[in-house]
C-alpha positions as CSV (number, residue, x, y, z in Angstrom):
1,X,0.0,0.0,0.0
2,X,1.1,3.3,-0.5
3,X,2.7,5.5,2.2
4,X,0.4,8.2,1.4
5,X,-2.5,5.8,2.2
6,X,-1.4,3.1,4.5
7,X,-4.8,2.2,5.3
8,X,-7.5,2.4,2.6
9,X,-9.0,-0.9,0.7
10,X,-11.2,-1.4,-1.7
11,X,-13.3,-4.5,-1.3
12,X,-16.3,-5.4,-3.7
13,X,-19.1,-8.1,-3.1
14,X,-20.6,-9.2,-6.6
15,X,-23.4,-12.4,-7.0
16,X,-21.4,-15.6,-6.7
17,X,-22.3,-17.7,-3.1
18,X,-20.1,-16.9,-0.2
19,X,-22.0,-13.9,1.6
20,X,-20.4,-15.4,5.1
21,X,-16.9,-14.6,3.5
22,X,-17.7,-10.9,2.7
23,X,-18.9,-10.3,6.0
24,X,-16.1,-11.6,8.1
25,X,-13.8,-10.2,5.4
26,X,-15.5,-6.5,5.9
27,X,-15.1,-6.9,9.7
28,X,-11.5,-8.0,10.0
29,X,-10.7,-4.9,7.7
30,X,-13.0,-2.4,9.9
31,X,-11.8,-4.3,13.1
32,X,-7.3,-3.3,11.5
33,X,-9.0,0.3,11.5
34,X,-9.0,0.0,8.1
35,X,-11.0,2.8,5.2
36,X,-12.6,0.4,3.5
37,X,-14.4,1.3,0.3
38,X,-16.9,-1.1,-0.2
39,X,-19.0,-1.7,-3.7
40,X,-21.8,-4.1,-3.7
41,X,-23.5,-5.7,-7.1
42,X,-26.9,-6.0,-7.0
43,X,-26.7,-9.4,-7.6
44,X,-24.9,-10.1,-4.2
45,X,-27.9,-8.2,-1.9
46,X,-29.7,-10.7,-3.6
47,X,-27.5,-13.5,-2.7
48,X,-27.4,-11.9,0.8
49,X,-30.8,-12.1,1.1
50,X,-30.7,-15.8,0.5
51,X,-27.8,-17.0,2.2
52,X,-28.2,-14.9,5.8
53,X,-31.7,-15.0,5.7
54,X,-31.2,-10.9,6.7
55,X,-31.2,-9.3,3.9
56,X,-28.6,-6.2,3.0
57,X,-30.4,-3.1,2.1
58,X,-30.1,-1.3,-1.4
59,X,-29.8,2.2,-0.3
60,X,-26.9,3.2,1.2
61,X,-27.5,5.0,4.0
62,X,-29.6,2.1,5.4
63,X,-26.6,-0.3,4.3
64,X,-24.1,1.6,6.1
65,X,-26.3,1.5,9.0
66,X,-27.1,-2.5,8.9
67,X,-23.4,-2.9,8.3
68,X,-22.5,-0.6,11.4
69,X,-24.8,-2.2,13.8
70,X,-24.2,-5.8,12.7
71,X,-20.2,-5.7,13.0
72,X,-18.0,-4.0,15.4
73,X,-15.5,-2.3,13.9
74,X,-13.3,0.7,14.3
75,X,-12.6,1.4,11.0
76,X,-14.1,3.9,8.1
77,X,-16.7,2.6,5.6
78,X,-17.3,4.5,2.4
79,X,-19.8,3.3,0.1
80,X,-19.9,3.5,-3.9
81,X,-23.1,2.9,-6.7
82,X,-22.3,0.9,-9.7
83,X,-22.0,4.0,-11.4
84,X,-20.4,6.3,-8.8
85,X,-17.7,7.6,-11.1
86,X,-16.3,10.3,-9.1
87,X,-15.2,7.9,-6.5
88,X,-11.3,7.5,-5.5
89,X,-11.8,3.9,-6.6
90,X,-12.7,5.0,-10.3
91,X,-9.3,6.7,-10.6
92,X,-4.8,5.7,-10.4
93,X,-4.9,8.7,-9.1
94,X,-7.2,8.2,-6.2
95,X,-8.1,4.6,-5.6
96,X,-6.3,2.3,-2.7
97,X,-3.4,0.3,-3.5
98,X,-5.3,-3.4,-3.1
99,X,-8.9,-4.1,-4.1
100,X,-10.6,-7.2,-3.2
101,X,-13.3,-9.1,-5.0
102,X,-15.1,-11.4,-2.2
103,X,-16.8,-13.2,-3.3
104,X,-16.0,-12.5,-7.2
105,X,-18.8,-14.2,-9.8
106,X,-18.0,-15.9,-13.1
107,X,-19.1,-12.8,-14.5
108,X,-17.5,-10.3,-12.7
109,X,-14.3,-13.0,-13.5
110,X,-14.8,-12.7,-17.1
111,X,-15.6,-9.0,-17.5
112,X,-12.2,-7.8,-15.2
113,X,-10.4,-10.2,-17.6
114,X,-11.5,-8.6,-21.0
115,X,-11.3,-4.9,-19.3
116,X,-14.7,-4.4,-19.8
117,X,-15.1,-1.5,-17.1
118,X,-18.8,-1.1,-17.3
119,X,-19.2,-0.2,-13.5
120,X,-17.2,0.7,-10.7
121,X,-16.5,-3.0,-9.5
122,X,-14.8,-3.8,-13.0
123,X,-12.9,-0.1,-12.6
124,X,-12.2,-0.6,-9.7
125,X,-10.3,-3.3,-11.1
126,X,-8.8,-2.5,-13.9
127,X,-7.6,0.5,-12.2
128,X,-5.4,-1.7,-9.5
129,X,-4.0,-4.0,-12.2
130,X,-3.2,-0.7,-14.4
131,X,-1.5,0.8,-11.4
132,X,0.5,-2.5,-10.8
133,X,-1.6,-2.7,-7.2
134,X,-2.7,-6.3,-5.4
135,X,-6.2,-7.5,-6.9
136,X,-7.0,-10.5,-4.9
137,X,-9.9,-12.3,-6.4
138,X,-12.4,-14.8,-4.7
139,X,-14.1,-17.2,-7.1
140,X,-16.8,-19.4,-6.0
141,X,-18.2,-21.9,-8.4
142,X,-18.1,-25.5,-9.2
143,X,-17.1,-27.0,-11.0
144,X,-14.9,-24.8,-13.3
145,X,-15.3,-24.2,-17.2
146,X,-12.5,-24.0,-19.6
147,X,-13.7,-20.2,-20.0
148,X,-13.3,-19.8,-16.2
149,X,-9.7,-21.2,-16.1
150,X,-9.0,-19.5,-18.9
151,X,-9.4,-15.8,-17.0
152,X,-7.9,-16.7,-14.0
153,X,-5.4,-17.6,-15.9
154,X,-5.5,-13.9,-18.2
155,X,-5.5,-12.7,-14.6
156,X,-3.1,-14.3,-13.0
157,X,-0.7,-13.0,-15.5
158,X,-1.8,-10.0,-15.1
159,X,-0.6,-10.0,-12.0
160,X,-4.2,-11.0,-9.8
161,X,-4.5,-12.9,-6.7
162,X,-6.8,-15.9,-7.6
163,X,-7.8,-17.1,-4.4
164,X,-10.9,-20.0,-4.5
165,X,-13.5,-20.5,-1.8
166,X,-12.1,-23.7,-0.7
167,X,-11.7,-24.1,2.4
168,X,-9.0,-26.9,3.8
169,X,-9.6,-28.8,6.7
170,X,-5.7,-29.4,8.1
171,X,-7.1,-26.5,11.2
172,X,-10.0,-29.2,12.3
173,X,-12.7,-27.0,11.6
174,X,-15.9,-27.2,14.3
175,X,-18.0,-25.1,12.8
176,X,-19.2,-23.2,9.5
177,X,-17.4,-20.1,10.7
178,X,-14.0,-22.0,11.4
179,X,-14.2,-22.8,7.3
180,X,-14.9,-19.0,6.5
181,X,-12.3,-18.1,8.5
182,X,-9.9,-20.3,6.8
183,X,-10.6,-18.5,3.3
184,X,-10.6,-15.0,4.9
185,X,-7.3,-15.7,6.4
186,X,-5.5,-16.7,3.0
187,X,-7.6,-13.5,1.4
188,X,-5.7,-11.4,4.4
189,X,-2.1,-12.6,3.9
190,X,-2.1,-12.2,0.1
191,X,-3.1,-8.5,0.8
192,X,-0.3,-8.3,3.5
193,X,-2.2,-7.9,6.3
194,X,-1.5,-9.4,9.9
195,X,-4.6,-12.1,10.8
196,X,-4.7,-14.1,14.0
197,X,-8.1,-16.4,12.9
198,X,-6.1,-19.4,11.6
199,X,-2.7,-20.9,12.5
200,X,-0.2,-21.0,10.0
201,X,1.1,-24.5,9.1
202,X,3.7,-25.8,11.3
203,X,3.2,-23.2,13.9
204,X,2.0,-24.7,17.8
């Protein structure tokens, strides 16, 4: 991260499954007193609505609130539209060093890969790979096509984090949250920030 901004992130939440990852993602960076500028498809408050039965709301102002009063955190959250082109995040000039994409669809995959830029999530995007910053990526699907290991692929040379929703199972997870925090962990340590939620291999 830059010196200038030592603590600013951008993380997006688009439509694939893995709302559970988001959320603990969002709190660990709010908890590190983190700015976090969050963008959020629509597609993922509908998978919200679906997956933690309590749904996130559209408008911002009540999202901001929901988020506030459901995670403790002593961090800054800024949210952006879809089309909020005067945000920092639209810009190399303004937007954080490292963006993160959790969970990242199939779609959002393919469109970051072809630099379609059509909203701020795919800007956001192709503004951090432009700028030579850390895009960590967070597909969930299954199984993979060819056309989906074909852009993680074009990303991964472009210098992207692919990280997958798989959880391993070497901790001895007891519970759903143990498994989320396994993936939230390996999202944390490509971005280069500390986490204490899972042991790292070989340590007692």
């Amino acid at each position: 991260m830059s010196g200038d901004h030592p603590r600013r992130i951008t993380l997006a939440v688009t439509g694939a499954s893995g709302t559970p990852y988001a959320e603990r993602l969002l709190q660990c960076l709010l908890e590190a007193e983190f700015e976090v500028h969050l963008l959020v498809s629509k597609a993922a408050l509908m998978v919200a609505a679906v997956e933690t039965g309590s749904p996130w709301p559209a408008a911002h102002e009540k999202l901001h609130d929901y988020l506030r009063d459901r995670l403790s955190y002593k961090g800054t959250l800024k949210l952006a539209g879809r089309e909020d082109w005067m945000s920092p995040v639209a810009s190399g000039s303004g937007a954080p060093d490292t963006m993160i994409v959790c969970p990242c669809s199939t779609g959002t995959l393919a469109s970051i890969a072809t630099g379609q830029c059509d909203n701020l999530i795919e800007r956001g995007a192709d503004v951090v790979l432009k700028e030579g910053g850390c895009l960590i990526l967070v597909p969930r699907e299954s199984p993979y096509s060819e056309i989906h290991l074909r852009n993680m692929l074009t990303l991964k040379q472009a210098g992207a984090h692919i990280v997958p929703a798989s959880p391993g199972f070497y901790h001895q997870p007891k519970t759903v949250e143990d498994m989320v925090d396994f993936i939230v962990a390996r999202v944390l340590k490509c971005a280069g920030i500390e986490q204490r939620l899972v042991k790292a291999w070989g340590s007692e």
